[in-house]
N, C-alpha and C positions, 0 to 999 in steps of 0.2 A: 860866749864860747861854750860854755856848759849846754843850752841851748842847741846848738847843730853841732855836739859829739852825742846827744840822745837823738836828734832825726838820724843820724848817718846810722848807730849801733839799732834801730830798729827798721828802716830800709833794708838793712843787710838780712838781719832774721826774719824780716818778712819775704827777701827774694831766695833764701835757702828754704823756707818753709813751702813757697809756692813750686819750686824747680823738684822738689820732693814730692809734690802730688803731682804734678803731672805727669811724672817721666814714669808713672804707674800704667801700664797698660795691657788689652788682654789679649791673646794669641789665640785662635781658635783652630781645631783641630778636627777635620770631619774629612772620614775616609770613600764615603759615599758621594761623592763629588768629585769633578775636577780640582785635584790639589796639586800644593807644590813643594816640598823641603828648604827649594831654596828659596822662591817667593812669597810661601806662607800665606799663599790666597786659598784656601788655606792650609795649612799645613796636613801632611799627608799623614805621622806619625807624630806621637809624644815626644818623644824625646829630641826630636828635631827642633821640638818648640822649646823646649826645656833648654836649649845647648841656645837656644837664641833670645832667649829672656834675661831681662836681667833681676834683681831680687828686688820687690814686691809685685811682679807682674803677677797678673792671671793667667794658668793656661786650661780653655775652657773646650772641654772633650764633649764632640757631640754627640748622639746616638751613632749606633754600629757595634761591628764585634772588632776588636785591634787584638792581635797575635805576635806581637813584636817579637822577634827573634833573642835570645838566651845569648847576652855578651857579657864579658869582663870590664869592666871602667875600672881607670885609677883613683877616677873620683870617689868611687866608691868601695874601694880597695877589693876589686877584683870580686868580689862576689858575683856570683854567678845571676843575673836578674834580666827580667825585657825592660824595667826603667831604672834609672838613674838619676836620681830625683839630689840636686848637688847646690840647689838654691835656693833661697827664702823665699817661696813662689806660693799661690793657691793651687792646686789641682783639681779641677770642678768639672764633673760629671754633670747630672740632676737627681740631686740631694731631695728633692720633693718635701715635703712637711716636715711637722715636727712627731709623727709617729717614725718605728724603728725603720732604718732599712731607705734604699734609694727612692728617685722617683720614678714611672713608670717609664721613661725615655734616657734610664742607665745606660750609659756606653758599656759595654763588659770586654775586659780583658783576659782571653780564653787562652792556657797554656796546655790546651790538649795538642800534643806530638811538638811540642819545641824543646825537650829533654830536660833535665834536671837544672831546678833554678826557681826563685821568687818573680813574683811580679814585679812589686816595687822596693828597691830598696834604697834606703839615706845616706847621703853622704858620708864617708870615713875614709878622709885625707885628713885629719889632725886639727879640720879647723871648725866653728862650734856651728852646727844649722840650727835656726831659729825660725820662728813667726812661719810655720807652715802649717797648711789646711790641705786634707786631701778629704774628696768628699761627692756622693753621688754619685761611685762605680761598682759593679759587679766584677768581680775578679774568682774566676775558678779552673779549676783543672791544672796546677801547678805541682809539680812531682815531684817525688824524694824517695825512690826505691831503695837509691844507694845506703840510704840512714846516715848520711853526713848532716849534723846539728845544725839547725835553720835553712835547709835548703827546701824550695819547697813553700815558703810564707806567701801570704800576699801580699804584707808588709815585713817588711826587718831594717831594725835600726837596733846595729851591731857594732860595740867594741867604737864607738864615735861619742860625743858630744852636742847634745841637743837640749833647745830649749822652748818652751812654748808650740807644741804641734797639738794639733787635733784632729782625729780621724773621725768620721761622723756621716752617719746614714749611708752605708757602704753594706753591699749583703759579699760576704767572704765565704766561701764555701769548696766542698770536695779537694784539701790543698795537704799536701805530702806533710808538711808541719804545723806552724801556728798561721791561726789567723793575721794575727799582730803579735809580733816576737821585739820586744824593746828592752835591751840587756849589753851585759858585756862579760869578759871572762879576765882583761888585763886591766881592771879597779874604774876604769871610767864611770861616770855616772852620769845618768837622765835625769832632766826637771821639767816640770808643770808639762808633761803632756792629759788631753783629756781625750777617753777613748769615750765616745757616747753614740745611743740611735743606730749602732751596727747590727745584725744579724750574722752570725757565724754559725756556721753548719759544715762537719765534717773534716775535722784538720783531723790531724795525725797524732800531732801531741798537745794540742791546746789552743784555743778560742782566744785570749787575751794572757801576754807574760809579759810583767813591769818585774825584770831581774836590775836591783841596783839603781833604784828609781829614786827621786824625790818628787814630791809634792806634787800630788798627780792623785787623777781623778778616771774612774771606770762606771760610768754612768747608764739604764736604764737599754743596758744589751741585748737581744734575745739570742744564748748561745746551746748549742746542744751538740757534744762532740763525742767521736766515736769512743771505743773502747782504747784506743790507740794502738798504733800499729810499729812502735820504735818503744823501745825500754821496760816492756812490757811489768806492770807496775807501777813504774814512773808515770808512764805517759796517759792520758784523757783525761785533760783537768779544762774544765772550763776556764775558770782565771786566777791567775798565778802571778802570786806576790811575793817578790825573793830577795834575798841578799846570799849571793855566793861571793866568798873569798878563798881566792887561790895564794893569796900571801901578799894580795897586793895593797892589803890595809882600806878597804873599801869604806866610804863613810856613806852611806844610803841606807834606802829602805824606809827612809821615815814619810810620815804626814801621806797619806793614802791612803782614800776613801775609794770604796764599792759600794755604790747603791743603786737601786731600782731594777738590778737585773732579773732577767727568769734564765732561769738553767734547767730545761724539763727535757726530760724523757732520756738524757743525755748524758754526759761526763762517768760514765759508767767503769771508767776505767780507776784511775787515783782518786779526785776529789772535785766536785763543782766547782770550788773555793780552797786554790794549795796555798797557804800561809809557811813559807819556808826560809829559814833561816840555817845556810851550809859553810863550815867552815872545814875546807879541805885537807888542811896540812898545817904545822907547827912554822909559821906563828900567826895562822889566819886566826881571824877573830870579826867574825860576823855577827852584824847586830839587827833586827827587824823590830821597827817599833813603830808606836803610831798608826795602828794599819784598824780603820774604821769599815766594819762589817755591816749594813744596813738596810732594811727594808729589800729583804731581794728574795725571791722564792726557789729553792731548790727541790729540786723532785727527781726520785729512781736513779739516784747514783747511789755509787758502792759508799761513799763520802759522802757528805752534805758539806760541810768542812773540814779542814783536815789541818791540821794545825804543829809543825815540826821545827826542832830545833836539833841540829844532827851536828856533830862534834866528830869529824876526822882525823884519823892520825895527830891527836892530842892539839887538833885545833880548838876554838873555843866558841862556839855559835851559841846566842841568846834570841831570844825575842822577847819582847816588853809593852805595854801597852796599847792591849791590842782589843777594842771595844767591838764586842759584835752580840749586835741588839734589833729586837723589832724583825725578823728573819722571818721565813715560812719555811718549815724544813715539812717534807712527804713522803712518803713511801721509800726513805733513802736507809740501805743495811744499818749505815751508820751516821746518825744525826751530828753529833760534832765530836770528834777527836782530838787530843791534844801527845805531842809524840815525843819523850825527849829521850834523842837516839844518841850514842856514842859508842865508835866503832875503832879498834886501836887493833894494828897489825897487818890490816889490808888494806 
């Protein structure tokens, strides 16, 4: 008897194990063809494919330029974006090598004239997106004249719950905000995303932001951003590593590594590398710690580092073990800074 309750209890996990790889499939997406939305021979747009996949599929963008129109999803709580990226998917471009940046036959998604709004943005319906890869697209021309916070990104994953993503060998460039903006403002937090092999050129306020992050990785970028053109001050930081609490008792910010990146000619505005820990209001209490600074070469910024701990209206922001080693700092005003600000009354 013992006997066949062990054949039957391994039958079963062998037939859930097999029904689980194969219901894995890839959706392909090529605009330069006779395609279809509803037939998917193939599909004419992303998001069509995206709305008909289900989570671990592939959906695999061929060469062309896609300009997908600027809508509101609930899936994504209405953020204004051309995708709506709402499920545990791949999204593959041609990722080409393992040097930085796409392959020679990137699909690119161009938001010149489709008005204010990101290219792609992550699910935020309440419920947690995992196991995502977007990878191997050119994404530019996405606007934010208005200066509404994160419009404008070519990524943003905002005020949601995610885990495991990696953006990789993508060139993000000329975009109203950040490159990749990964944060929140009502205490949520992000874990193990890994941003690696991008090129970013020309956001507004910053190349890579892990606001409220855990255990996540910014690997071997090449980013160079303008002076910034929203908060002037604040904004043109290469990559930026944060903990903001607005009272909501955030637990982030820890275990986050930066390395291999080059920040040249660039980030001219705040800092290559913003290391910030902001606690808003009484009884925020922000903590940044763990934040591993490494092998990365900064060049011709007003910062090379920049390193802040600001305490609002008798909030309480720290930062703590924060190892930054092995660097190339050049021609920057200011080679590394350290800032502890507190501000009471305004």
């Amino acid at each position: 008897m013992k006997k066949e309750i062990l054949i039957i209890t391994l039958t079963i996990t062998l037939t859930v194990f097999l029904t689980g790889f194969i219901s894995a499939a890839t959706l392909n997406v090529d605009n330069t063809v006779a395609c279809s939305d509803v037939t998917g021979t193939p599909y004419c747009t992303i998001q069509a494919a995206i709305d008909a996949a289900v989570s671990g599929d592939t959906i695999a963008v061929l060469a062309g330029t896609y300009s997908p129109a600027i809508s509101t999803r609930s899936e994504c709580g209405n953020a204004p974006a051309s995708i709506c990226l709402y499920k545990n998917l791949i999204l593959r471009g041609n990722p080409g090598n393992a040097s930085a940046g796409p392959g020679p036959n990137a699909p690119v998604l161009n938001g010149s004239g489709l008005g204010y709004g990101s290219a792609i943005a992550l699910q935020r319906n309440g419920s947690l997106i995992s196991d995502v890869i977007i990878e191997g697209f050119e994404i530019r021309n996405y606007a934010n004249p208005i200066f509404q916070g994160g419009v404008g990104s070519a990524i943003i994953s905002w005020d949601t719950a995610t885990s495991n993503i990696t953006i990789q060998n993508n060139y993000l460039h000329d975009l109203g905000w950040n490159g990749i903006l990964v944060g929140s403002d009502d205490g949520t937090t992000q874990s193990n995303w890994k941003i690696q092999r991008n090129i970013i050129a020309d956001a507004a306020y910053a190349g890579v932001e892990l606001t409220n992050n855990l255990n996540s990785q910014v690997l071997n970028n090449i980013i160079n951003v303008s002076n910034g053109n929203w908060d002037v001050g604040d904004s043109g930081v290469g990559i930026e590593v944060a903990v903001r609490d607005h009272g909501t008792g955030v637990t982030a910010g820890t275990n986050v590594l930066v390395e291999g990146n080059i920040l040249n000619k660039g980030s001219l505005g705040r800092a290559s590398i913003n290391l910030l820990s902001r606690a808003y209001t009484d009884p925020a209490s922000s903590v940044l710690q763990s934040v591993t600074i490494r092998n990365n070469t900064f060049k011709g910024a007003s910062r090379g580092i920049l390193v802040t701990s600001e305490s609002r209206l008798d909030g309480d922001a720290d930062i703590s073990g924060v190892l930054i080693t092995k660097n190339t700092l050049d021609s920057n005003k200011d080679g590394i800074v350290l800032h502890d600000f507190i501000k009471t009354g305004s």
